[in-house]
C-alpha positions in Angstrom: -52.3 -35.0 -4.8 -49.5 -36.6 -3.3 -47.0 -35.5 -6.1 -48.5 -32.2 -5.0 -47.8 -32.3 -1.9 -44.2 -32.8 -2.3 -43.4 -30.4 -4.4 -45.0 -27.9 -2.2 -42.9 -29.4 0.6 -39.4 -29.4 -1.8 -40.5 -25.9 -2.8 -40.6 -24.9 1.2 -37.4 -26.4 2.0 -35.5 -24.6 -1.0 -37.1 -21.7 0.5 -36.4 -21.9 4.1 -32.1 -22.4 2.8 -32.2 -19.7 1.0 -33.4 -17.4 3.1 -30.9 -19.0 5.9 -28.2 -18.4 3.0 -28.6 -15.0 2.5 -28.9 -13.8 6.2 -25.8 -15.8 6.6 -24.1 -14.1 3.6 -25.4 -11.1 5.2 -24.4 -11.6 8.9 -20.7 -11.8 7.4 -20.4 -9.4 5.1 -22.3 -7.2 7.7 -19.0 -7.3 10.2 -16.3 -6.3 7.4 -17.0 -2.4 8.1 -13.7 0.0 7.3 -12.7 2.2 10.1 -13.4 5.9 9.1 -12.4 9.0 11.2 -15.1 11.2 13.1 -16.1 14.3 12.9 -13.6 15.0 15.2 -11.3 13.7 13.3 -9.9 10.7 15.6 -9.3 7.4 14.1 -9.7 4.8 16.9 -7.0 2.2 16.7 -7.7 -1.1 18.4 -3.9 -1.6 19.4 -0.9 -0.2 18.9 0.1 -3.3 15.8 -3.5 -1.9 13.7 -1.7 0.2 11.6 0.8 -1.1 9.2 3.7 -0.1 7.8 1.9 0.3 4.5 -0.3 2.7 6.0 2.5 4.6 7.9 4.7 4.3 4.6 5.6 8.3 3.1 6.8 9.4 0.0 10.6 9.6 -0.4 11.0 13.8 -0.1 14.2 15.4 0.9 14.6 17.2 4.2 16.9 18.7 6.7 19.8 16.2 7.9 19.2 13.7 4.6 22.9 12.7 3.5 22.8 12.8 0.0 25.4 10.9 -2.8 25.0 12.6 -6.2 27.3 11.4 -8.8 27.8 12.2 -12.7 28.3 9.7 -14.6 29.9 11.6 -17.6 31.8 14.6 -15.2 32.9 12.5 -11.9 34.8 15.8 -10.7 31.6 16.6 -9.9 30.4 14.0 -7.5 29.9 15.0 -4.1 28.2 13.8 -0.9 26.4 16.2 1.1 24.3 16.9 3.9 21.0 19.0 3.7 21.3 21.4 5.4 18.8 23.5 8.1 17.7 25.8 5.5 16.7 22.8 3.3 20.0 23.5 0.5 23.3 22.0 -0.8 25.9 23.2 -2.1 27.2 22.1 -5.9 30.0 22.8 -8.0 30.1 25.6 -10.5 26.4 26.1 -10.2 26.4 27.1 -6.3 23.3 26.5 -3.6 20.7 24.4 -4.4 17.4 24.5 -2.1 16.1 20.2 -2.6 13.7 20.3 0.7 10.6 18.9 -0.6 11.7 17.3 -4.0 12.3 13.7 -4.5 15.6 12.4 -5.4 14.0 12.3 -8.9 13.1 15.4 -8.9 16.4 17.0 -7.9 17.7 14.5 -11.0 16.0 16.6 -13.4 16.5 20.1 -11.3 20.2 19.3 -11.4 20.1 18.7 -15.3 18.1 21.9 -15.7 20.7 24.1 -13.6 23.9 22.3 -15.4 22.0 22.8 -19.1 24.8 22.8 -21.6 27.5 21.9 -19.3 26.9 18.3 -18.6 28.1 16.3 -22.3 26.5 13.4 -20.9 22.8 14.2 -19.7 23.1 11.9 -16.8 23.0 12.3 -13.2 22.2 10.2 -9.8 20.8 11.3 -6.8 20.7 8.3 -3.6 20.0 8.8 -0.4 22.4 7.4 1.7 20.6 7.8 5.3 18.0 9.5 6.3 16.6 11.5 9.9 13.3 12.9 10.9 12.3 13.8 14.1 8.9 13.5 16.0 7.7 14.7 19.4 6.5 13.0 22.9 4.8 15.1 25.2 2.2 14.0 28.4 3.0 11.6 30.9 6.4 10.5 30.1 9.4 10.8 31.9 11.3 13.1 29.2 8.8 14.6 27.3 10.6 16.6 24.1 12.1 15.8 21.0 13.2 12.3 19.0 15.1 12.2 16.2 15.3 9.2 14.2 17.4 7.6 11.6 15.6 4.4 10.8 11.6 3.9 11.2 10.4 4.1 14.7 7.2 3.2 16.4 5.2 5.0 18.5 6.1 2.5 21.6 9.9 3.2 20.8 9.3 6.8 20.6 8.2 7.0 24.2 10.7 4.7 25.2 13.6 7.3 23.7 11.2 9.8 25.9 12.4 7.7 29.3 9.2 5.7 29.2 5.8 6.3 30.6 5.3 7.6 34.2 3.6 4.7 35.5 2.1 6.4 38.3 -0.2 8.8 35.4 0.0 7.3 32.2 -3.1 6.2 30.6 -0.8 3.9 28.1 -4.3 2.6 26.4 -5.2 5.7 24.9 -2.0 7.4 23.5 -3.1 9.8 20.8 -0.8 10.0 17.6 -1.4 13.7 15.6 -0.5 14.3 12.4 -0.4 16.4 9.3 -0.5 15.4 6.0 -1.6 17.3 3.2 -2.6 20.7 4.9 -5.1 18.3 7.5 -4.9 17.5 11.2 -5.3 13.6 11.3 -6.0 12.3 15.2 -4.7 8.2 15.9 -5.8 6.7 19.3 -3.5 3.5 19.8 -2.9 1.3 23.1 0.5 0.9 23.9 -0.4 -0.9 27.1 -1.3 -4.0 24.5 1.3 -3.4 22.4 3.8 -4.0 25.6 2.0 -7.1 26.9 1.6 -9.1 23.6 3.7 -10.0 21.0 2.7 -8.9 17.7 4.1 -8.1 14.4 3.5 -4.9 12.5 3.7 -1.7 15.0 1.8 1.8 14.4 5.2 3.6 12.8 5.4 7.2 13.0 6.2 9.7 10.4 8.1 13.0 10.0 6.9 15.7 12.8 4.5 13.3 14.3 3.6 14.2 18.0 2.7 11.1 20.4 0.4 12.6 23.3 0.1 10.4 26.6 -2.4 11.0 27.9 -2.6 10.8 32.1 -5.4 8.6 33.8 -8.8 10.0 34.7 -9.0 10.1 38.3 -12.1 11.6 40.6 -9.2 12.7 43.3 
């Protein structure tokens, strides 16, 4: 009976841990949820530092203003450096305009070989990108509200810096909304620049091409 009685007790104990363990396991894995957008499509951002450059990183496609260096390695009185232009084209020897807006420096590799064809003796050909601009746009309660063209990555802080800086007397710096396309769809970013400019942290929210950084002005009953 005794023996019994122990094992009952043992068997209660074993119990009782487990069940701790598992609403333990569960409390924890219960609090790593992923942030998904609305239905209205806004993505809440806890600070301006949430997204990271990962996130904010784009494909490599060409665009107006890109400064291009293509070289070929069997012809180099062909090698040129170039400019894209506003309607998206450059200009190459013997085969004329080229429109490259949209392709990838790969891609304009092999449309560069296509156009040449039997020309080129040596198949070869390089496309770099030597530097690169995009612009984006600030608009709400900033001092000049309008557009930012960039040559290196930008944040969305910097951005409304290069816009004069918020107007301190409106601003609502803790809900700046970030709007952007990708892929045909309207994606909505809330961040809080107000956090951003009081604490020292690492990875910034960084824009990409045609972005538009709203600042929103304070709610106020008067």
């Amino acid at each position: 009976m005794i023996s019994t009685a122990r094992q009952i007790k043992k068997s209660f104990r074993m119990g009782v841990s487990s069940a701790f363990l598992s609403a333990l396991i569960l409390a924890f894995t219960g609090c790593e949820t992923t942030s998904t957008p609305s239905n209205t499509g806004v993505l809440a951002v806890p600070n301006a530092y949430a997204a990271t450059s990962s996130t904010n990183a784009d494909t490599l496609t060409l665009h107006e203003g890109d400064d291009l260096k293509i070289t070929f390695p069997g012809a180099s009185n062909l090698d040129t450096a170039q400019r894209v232009r506003t309607d998206g084209r450059i200009t190459l020897g013997v085969i004329g305009e080229v429109s490259v807006s949209g392709l990838s420096p790969s891609e304009l590799e092999k449309r560069i070989l296509e156009l040449y064809g039997n020309q080129l003796v040596s198949k070869e050909v390089s496309v770099t990108v030597v530097s690169s601009t995009f612009s984006v746009f600030v608009t709400g309660a900033v001092l000049k509200p309008g557009k930012i063209v960039a040559d290196h990555a930008l944040s969305a802080l910097e951005a409304v810096m290069e816009a004069g800086g918020f107007d301190s007397a409106k601003a609502d710096m803790q809900n700046v909304k970030i709007v952007r396309i990708e892929n045909g769809r309207t994606k909505n970013f809330v961040v809080n620049l107000k956090d951003a400019l009081e604490r020292d942290q690492a990875d910034p929210f960084l824009l990409k091409r045609s972005d538009i950084v709203i600042v929103p002005e304070k709610f106020s009953w008067f």
